[in-house]
VEXDREN-413499 format. One record per atom (N, C-alpha, C, CB): residue in one letter; chain; atom name; x, y negated, z. Coordinates in pm, 1 decimal, always signed. Atoms other than C-alpha are relative to their C-alpha. Glycine has a CB too. Example, Ala and Ser with C-alpha at 12.3 -4.5 7.8 and 13.67 -1.06 7.14 Angstrom:
VEXDREN-413499
+--------+--------+-------+----------+----------+----------+
! residu ! chaine ! atome !       c1 !       c2 !       c3 !
+--------+--------+-------+----------+----------+----------+
!      A !      A !     N !    +89.0 !   +119.0 !     +0.0 !
!      A !      A !    CA !  +1230.0 !   +450.0 !   +780.0 !
!      A !      A !     C !    +90.0 !   -120.0 !     +0.0 !
!      A !      A !    CB !    -99.2 !     -2.7 !   +124.6 !
!      S !      A !     N !    -82.0 !   +119.0 !     -6.0 !
!      S !      A !    CA !  +1367.0 !   +106.0 !   +714.0 !
!      S !      A !     C !    -77.0 !   -109.0 !    +73.0 !
!      S !      A !    CB !    +41.4 !    -46.2 !   -141.5 !
+--------+--------+-------+----------+----------+----------+
This chain:
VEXDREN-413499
+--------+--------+-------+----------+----------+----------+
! residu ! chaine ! atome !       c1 !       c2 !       c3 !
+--------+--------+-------+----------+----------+----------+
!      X !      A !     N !    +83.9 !   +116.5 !     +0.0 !
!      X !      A !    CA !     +0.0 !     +0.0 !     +0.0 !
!      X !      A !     C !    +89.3 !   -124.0 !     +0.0 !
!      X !      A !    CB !    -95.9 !     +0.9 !   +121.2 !
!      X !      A !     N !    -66.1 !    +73.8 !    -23.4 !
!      X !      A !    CA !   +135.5 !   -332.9 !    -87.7 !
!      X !      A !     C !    -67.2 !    -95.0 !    +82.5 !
!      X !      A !    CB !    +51.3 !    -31.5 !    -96.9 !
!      X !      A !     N !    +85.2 !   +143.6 !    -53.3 !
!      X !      A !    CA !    +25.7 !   -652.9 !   +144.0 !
!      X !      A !     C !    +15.5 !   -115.6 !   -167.8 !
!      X !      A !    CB !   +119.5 !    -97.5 !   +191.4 !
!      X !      A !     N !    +21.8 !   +132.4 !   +122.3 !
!      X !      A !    CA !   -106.2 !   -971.3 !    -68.5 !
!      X !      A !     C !    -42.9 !    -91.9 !   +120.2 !
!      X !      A !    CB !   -147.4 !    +20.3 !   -156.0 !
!      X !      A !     N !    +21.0 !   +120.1 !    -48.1 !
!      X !      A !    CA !   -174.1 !  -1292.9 !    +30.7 !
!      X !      A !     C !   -129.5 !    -74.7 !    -90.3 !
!      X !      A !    CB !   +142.3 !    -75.1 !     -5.4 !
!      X !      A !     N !   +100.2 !    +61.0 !   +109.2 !
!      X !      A !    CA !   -484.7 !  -1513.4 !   -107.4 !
!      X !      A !     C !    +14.7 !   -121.9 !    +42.5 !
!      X !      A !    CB !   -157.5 !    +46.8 !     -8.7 !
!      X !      A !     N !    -17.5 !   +155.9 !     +7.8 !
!      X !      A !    CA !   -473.0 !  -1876.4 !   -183.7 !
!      X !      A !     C !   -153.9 !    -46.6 !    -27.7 !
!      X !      A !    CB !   +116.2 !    -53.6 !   -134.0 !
!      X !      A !     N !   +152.9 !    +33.8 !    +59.1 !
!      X !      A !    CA !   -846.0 !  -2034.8 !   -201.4 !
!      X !      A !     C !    +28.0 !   -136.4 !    +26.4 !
!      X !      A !    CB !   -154.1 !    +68.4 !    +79.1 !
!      X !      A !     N !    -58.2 !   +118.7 !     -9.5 !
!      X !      A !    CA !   -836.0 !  -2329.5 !   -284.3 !
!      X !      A !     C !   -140.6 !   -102.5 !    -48.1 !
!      X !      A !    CB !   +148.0 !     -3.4 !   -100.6 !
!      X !      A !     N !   +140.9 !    +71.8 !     +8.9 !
!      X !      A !    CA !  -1161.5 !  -2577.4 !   -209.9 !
!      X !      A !     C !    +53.8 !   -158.5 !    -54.0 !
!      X !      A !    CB !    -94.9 !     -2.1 !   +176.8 !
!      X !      A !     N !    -12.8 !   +163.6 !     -2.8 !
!      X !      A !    CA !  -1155.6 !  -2953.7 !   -334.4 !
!      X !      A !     C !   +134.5 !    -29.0 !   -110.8 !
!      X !      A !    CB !    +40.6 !    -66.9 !   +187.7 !
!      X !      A !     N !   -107.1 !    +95.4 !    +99.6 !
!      X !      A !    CA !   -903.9 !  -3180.2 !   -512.4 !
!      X !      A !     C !   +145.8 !     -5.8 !    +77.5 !
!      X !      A !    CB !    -64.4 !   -184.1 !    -21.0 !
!      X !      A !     N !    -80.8 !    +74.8 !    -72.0 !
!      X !      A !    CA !   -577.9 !  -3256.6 !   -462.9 !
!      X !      A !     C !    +18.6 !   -139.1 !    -18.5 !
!      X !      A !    CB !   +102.4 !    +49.3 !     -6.5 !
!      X !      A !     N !    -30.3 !   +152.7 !    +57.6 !
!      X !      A !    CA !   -487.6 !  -3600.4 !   -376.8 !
!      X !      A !     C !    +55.6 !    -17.1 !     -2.2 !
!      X !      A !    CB !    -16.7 !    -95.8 !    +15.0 !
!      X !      A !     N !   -146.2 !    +72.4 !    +82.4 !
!      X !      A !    CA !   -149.6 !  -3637.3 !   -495.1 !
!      X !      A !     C !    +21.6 !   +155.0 !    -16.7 !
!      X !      A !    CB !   +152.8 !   -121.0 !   +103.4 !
!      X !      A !     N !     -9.8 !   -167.0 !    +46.6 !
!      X !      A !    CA !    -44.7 !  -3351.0 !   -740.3 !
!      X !      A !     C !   +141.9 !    -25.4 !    +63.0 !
!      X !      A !    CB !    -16.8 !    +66.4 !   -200.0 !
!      X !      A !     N !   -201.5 !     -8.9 !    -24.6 !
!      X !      A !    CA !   +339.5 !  -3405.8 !   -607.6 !
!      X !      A !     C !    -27.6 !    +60.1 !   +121.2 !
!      X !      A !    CB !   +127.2 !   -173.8 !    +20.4 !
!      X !      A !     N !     -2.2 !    -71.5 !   -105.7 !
!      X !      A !    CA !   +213.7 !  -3220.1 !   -292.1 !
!      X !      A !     C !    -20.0 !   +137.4 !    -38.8 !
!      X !      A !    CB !    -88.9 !    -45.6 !    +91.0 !
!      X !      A !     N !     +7.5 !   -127.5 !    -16.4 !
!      X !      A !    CA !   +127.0 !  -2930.2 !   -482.5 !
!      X !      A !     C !   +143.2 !   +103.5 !     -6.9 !
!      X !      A !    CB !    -96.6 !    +29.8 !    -98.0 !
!      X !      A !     N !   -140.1 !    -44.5 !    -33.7 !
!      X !      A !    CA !   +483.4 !  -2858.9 !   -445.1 !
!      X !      A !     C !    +27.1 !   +147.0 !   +142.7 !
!      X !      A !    CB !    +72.9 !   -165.4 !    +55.0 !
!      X !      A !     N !     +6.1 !   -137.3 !    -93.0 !
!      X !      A !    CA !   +405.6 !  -2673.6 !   -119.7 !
!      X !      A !     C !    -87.8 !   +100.8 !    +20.3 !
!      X !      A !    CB !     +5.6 !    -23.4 !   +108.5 !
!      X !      A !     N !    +91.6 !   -103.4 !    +34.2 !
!      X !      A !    CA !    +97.6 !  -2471.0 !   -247.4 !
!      X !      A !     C !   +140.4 !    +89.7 !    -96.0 !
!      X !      A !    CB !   -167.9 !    -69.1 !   -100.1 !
!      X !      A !     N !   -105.1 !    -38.7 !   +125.8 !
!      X !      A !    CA !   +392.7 !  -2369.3 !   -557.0 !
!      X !      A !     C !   +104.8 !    +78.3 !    +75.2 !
!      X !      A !    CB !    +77.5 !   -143.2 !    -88.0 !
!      X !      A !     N !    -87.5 !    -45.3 !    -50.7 !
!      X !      A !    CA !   +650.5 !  -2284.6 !   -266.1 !
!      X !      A !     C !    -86.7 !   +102.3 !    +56.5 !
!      X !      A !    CB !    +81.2 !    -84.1 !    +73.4 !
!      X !      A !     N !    +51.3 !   -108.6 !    -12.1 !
!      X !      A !    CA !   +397.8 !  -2021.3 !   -155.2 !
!      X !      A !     C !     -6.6 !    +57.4 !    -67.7 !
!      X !      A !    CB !    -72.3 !    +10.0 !    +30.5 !
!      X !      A !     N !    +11.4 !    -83.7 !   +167.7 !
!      X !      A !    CA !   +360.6 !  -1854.0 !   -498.8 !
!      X !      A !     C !   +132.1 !    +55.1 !    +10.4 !
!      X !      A !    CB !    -19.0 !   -110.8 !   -169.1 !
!      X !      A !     N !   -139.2 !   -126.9 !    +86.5 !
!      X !      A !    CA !   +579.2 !  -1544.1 !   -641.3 !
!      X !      A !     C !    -63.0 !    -28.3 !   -161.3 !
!      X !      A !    CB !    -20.3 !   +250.0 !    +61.7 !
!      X !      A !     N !     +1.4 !    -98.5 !   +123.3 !
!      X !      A !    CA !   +627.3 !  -1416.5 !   -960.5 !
!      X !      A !     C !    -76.4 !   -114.8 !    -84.1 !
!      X !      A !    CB !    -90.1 !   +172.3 !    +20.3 !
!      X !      A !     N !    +54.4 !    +72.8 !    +80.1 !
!      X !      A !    CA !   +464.5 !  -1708.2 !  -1140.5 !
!      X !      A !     C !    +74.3 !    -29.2 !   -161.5 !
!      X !      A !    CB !    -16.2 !   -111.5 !    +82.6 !
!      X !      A !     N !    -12.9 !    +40.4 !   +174.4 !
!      X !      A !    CA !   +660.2 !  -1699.1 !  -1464.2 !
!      X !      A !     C !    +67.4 !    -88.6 !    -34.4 !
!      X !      A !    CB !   -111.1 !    -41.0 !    -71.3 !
!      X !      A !     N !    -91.1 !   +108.6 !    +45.1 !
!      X !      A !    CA !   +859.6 !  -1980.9 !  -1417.4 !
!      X !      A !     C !   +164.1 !    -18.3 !    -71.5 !
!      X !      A !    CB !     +3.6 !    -56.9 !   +107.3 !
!      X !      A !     N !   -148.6 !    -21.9 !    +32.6 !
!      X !      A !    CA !  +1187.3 !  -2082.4 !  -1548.0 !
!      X !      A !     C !    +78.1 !   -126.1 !   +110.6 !
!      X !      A !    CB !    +32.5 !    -29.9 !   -197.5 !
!      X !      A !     N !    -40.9 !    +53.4 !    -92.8 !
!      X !      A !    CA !  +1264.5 !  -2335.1 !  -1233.7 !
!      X !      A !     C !    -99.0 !    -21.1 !   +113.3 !
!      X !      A !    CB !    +53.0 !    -99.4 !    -44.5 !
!      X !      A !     N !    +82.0 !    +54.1 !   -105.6 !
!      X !      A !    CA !  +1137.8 !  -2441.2 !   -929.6 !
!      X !      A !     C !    -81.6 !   -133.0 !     -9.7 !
!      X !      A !    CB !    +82.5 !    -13.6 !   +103.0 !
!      X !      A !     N !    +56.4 !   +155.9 !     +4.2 !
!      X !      A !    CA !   +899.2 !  -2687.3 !   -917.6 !
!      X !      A !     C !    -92.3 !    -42.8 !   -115.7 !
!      X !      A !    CB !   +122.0 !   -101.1 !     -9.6 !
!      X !      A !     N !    +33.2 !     +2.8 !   +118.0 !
!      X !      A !    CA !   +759.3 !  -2616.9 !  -1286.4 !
!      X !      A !     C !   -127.5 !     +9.8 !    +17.6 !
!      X !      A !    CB !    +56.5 !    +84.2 !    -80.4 !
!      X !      A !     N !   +129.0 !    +30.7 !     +8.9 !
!      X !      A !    CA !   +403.3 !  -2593.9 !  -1236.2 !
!      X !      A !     C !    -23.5 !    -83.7 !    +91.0 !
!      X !      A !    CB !    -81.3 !    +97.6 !     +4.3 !
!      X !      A !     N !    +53.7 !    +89.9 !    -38.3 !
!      X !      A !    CA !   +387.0 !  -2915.1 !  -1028.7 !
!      X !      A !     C !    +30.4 !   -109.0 !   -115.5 !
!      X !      A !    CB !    +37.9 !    -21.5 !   +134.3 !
!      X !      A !     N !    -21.7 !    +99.4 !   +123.7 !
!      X !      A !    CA !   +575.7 !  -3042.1 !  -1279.4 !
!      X !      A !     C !    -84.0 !    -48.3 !   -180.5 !
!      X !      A !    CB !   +127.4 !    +53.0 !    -27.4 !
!      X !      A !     N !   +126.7 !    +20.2 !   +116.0 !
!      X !      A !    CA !   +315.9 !  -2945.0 !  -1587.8 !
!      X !      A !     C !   -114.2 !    -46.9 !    +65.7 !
!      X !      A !    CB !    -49.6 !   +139.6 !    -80.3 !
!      X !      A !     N !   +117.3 !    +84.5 !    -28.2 !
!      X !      A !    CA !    +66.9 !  -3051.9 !  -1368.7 !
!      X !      A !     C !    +24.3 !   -171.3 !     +6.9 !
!      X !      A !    CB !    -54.8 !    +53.3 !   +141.4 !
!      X !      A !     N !    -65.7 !   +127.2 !    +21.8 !
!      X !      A !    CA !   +222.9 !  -3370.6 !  -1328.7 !
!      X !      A !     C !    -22.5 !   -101.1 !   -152.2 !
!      X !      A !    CB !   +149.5 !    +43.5 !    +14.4 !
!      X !      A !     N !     -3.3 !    +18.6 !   +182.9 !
!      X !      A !    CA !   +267.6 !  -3410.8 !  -1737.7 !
!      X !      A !     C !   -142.2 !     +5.6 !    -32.9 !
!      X !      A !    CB !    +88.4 !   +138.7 !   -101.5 !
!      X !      A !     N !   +134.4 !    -46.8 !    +58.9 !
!      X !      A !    CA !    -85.2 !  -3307.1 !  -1777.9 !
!      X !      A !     C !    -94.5 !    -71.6 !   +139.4 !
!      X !      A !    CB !    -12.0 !   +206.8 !    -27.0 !
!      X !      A !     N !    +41.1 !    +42.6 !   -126.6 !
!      X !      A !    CA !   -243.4 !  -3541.9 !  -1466.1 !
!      X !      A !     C !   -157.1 !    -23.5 !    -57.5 !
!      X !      A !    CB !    +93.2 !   -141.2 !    +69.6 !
!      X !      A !     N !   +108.8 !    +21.7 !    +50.6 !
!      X !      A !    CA !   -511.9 !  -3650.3 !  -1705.8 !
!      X !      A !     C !   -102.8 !   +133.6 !    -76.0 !
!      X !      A !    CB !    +42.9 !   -102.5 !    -85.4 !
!      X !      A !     N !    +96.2 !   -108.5 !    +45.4 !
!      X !      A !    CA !   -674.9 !  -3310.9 !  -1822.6 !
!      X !      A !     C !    -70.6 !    +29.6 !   +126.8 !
!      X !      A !    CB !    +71.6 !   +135.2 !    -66.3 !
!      X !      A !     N !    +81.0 !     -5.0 !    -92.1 !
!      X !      A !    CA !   -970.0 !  -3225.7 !  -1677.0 !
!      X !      A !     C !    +18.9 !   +145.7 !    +92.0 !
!      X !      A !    CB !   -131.8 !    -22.2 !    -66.8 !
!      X !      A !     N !    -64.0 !    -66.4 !    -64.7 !
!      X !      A !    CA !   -919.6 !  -3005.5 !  -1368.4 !
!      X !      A !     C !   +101.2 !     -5.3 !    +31.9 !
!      X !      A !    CB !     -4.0 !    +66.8 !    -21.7 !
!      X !      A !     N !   -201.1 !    -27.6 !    -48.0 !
!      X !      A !    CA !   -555.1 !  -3063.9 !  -1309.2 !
!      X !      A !     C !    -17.8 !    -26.9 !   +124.5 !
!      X !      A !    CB !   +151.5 !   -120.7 !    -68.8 !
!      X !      A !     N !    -85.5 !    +55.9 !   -184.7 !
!      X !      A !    CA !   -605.7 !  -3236.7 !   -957.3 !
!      X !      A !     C !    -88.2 !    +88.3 !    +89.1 !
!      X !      A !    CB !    -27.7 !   -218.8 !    +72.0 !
!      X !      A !     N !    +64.9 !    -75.0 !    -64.4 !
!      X !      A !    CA !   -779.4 !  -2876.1 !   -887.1 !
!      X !      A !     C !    +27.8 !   +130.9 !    +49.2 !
!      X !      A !    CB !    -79.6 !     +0.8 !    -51.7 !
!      X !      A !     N !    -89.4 !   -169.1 !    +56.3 !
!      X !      A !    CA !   -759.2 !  -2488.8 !   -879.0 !
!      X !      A !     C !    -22.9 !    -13.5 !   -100.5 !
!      X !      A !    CB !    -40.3 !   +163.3 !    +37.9 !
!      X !      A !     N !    +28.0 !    -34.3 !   +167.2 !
!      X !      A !    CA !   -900.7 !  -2494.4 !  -1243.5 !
!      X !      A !     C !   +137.9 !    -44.6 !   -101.4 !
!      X !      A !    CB !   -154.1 !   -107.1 !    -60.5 !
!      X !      A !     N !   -101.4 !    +26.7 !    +68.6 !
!      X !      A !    CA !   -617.3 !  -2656.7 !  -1349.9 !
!      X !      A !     C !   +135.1 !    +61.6 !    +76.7 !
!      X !      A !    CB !     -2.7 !   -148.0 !    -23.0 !
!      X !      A !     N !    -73.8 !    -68.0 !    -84.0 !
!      X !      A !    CA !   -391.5 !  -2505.3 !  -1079.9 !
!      X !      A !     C !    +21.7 !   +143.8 !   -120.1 !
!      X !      A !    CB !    -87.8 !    +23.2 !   +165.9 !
!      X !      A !     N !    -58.2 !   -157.9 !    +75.2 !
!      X !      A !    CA !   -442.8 !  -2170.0 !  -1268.9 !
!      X !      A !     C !    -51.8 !     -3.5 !   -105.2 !
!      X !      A !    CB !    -37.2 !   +150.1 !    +60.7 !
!      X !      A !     N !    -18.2 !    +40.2 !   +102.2 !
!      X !      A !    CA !   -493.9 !  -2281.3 !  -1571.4 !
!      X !      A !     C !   +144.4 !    -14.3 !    -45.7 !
!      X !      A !    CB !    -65.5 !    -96.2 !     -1.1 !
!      X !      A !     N !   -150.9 !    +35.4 !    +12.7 !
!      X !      A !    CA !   -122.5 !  -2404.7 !  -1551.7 !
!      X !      A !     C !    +81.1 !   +169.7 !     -5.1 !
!      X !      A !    CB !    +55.4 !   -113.3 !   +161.5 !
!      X !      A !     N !    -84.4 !   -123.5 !    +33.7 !
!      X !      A !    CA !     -8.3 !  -2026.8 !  -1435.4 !
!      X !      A !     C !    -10.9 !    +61.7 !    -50.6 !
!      X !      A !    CB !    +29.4 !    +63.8 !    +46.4 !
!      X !      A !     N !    +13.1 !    -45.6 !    +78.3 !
!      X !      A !    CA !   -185.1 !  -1882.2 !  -1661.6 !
!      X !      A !     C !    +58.8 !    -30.8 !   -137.0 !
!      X !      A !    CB !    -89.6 !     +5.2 !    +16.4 !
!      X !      A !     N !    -64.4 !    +40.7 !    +82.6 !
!      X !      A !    CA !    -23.8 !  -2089.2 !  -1933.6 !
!      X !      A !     C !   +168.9 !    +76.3 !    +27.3 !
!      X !      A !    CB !    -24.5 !   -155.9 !     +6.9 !
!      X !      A !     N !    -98.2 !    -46.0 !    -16.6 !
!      X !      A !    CA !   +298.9 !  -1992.9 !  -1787.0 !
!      X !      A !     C !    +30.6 !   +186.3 !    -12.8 !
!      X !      A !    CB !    +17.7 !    -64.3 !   +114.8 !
!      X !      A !     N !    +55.7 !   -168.6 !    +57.7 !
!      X !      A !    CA !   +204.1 !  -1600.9 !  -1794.4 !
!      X !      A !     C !     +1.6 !     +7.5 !   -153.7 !
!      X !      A !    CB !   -180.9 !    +41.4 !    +46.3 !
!      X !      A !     N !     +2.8 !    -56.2 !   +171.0 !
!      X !      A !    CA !   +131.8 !  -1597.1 !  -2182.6 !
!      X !      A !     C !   +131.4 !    -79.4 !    -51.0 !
!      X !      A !    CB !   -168.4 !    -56.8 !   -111.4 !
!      X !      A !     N !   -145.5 !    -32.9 !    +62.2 !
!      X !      A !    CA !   +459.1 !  -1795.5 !  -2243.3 !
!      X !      A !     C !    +68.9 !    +80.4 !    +48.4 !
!      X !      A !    CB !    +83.8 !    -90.8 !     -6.5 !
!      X !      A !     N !   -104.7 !   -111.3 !    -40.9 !
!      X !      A !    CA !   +652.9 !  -1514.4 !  -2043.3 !
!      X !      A !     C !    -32.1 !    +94.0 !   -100.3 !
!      X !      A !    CB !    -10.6 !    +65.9 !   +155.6 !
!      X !      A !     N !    +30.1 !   -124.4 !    +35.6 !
!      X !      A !    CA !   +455.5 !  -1239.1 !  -2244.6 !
!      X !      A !     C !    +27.8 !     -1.4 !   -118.2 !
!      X !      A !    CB !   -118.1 !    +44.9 !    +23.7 !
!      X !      A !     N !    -46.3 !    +38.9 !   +121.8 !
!      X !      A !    CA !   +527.6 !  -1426.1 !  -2557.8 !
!      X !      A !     C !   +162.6 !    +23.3 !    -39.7 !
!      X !      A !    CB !    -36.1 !   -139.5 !     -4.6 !
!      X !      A !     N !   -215.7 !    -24.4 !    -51.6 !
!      X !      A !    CA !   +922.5 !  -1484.4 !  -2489.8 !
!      X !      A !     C !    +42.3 !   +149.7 !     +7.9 !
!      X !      A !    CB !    +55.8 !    -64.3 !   +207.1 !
!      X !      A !     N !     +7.3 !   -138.5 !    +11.3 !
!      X !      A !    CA !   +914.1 !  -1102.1 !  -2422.7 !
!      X !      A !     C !    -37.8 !    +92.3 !   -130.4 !
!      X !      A !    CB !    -82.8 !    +25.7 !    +90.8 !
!      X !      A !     N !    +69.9 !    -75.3 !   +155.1 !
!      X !      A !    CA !   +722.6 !   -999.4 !  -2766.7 !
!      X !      A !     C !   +104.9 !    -75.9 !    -84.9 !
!      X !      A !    CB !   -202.3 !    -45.7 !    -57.2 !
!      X !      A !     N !    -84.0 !    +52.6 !   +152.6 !
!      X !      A !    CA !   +948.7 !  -1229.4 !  -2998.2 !
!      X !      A !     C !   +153.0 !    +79.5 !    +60.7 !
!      X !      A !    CB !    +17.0 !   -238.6 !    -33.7 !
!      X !      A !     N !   -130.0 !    -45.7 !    -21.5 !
!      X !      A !    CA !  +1268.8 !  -1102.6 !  -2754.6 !
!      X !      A !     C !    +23.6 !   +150.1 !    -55.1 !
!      X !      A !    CB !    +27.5 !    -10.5 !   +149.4 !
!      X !      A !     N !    +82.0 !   -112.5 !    +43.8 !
!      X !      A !    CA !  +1149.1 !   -752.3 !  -2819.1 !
!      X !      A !     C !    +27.8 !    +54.3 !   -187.3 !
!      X !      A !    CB !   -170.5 !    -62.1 !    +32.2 !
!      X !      A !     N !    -24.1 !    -45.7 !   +196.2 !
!      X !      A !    CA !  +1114.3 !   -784.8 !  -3250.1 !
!      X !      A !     C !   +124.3 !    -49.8 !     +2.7 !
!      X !      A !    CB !   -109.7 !    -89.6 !   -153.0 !
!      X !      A !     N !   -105.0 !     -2.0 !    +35.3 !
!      X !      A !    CA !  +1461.5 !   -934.0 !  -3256.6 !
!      X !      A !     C !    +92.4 !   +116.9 !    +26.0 !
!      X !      A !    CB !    +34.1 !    -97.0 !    +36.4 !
!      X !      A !     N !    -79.0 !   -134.9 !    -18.7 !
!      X !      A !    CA !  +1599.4 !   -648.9 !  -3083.6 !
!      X !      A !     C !     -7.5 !   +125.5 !    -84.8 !
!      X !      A !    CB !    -31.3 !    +46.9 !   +120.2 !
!      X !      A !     N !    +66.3 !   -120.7 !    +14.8 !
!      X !      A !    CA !  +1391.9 !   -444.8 !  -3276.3 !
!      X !      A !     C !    +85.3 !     -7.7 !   -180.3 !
!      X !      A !    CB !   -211.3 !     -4.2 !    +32.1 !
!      X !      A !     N !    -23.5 !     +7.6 !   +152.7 !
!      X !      A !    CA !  +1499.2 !   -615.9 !  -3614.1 !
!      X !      A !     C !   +172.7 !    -34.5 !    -28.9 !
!      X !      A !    CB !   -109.5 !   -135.5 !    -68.1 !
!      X !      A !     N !   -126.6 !     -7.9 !    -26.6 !
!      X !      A !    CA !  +1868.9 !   -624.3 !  -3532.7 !
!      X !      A !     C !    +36.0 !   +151.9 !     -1.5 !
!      X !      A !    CB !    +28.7 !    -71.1 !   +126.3 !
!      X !      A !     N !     +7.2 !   -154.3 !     -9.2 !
!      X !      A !    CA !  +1858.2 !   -223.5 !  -3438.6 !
!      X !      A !     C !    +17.7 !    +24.3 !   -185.2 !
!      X !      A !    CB !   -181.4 !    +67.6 !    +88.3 !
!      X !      A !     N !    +20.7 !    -22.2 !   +112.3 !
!      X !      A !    CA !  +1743.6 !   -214.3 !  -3790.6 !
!      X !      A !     C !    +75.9 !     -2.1 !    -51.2 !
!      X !      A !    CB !    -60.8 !    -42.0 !    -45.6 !
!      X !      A !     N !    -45.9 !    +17.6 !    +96.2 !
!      X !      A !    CA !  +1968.7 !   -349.8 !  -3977.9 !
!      X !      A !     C !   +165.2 !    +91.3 !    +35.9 !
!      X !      A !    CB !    -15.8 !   -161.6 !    -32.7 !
!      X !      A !     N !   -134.7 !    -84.5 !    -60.9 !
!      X !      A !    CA !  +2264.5 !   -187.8 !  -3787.6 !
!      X !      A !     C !     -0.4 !   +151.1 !    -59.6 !
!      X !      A !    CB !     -6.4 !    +13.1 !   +185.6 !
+--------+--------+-------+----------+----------+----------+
């Protein structure tokens, strides 16, 4: 059995530069630094949902399909390199 943790998350935030310490609770989110999904939320302050969860996981979900992406193109090069060898 593994333990989990749940994040629920009611209301707005009122300054996204705090979600810095919702972000320091998070694993495995996909990132490529620290700090990167306060930081797209940040960049993206004006889409609707950002100062929420909807945009909260909206953001890691964005970050999820570029990992799975980065992985599928890393993937055919290996695949199309093999080849030609």
């Amino acid at each position: 059995m593994q333990q989990v943790s749940v994040v629920e998350m009611d209301g707005q935030f009122d300054r996204l530069d705090e979600l810095i310490y919702v972000e320091s609770h998070l694993s495995n989110l996909s990132t490529k630094f620290y700090g990167e999904v306060t930081q797209q939320m940040l960049k993206h302050a004006d889409f609707p949902g950002s100062n929420n969860g909807t945009g909260l996981f909206q953001t890691i979900v964005g970050l999820k399909i570029r990992d799975l992406y980065e992985q599928i193109v890393a993937t055919r090069a290996e695949t199309a390199v093999a080849a030609k060898a």
